[in-house]
N, C-alpha and C positions, 0 to 999 in steps of 0.2 A: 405432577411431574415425577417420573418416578427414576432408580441412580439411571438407568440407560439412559434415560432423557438428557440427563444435567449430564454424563461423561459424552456423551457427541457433543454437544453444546460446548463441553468445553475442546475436545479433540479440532470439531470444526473453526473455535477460534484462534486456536494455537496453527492450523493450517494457515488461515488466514494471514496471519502475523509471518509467518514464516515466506510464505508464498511472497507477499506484499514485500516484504526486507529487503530479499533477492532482488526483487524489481526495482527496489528504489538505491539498494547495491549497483545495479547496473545502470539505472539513470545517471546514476551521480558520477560514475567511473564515463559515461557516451560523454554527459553535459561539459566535462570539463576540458577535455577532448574538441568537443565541437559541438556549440549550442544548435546550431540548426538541426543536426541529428538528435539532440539531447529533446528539441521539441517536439519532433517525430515521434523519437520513444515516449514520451508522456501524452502524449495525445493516442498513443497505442493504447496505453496503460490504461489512460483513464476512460477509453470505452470498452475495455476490456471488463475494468472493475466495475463501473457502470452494470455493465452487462449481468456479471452475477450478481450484484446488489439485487436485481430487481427479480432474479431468477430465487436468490434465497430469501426478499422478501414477500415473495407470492406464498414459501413454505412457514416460514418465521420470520414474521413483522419484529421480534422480539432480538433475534440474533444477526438481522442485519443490523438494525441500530447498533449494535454493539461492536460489530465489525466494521461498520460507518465510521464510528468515534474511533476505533484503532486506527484505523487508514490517516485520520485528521492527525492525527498524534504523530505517525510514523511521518507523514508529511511534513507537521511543524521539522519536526526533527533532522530530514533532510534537508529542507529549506536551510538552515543553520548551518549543517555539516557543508553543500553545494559552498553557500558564502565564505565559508572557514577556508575552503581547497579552494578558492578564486581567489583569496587573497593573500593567501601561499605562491601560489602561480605568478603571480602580480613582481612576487620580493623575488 
């Protein structure tokens, strides 16, 4: 692998994370608003991510994994944030 290899590699998962943020930015901002929209938007989302997972693991098995486990993480993390502003909303 040579630097260009490993500087897309990283460029492309620094997109990812960023791309991914926004999206669960705006999940979280539909969801709390109104869950039935908030499912709509995640069921977008998640064929949408779907969709390129499979598109950049046809090119790199190596840097979807890695993008995979981002997405998990950035999810854990919403999950938590969503629960925190429900129960804000609640008081």
């Amino acid at each position: 692998m040579g630097s260009l290899d490993v500087t897309m590699f990283i460029v492309l998962l620094l997109c990812a994370v960023v791309g991914m943020t926004i999206a669960l930015i705006i999940f979280t901002s539909i969801f709390v608003q109104s869950r039935a929209k908030g499912y709509i938007y995640i069921l977008m989302l998640i064929a949408g991510s779907a969709t390129l997972l499979i598109s950049i693991y046809e090119t790199s098995p190596i840097l979807a994994a890695a993008i995979l486990i981002l997405y998990a993480i950035l999810t854990v993390l919403t999950c938590f944030n969503v629960k925190k502003k429900l129960n804000e909303a609640e008081l």
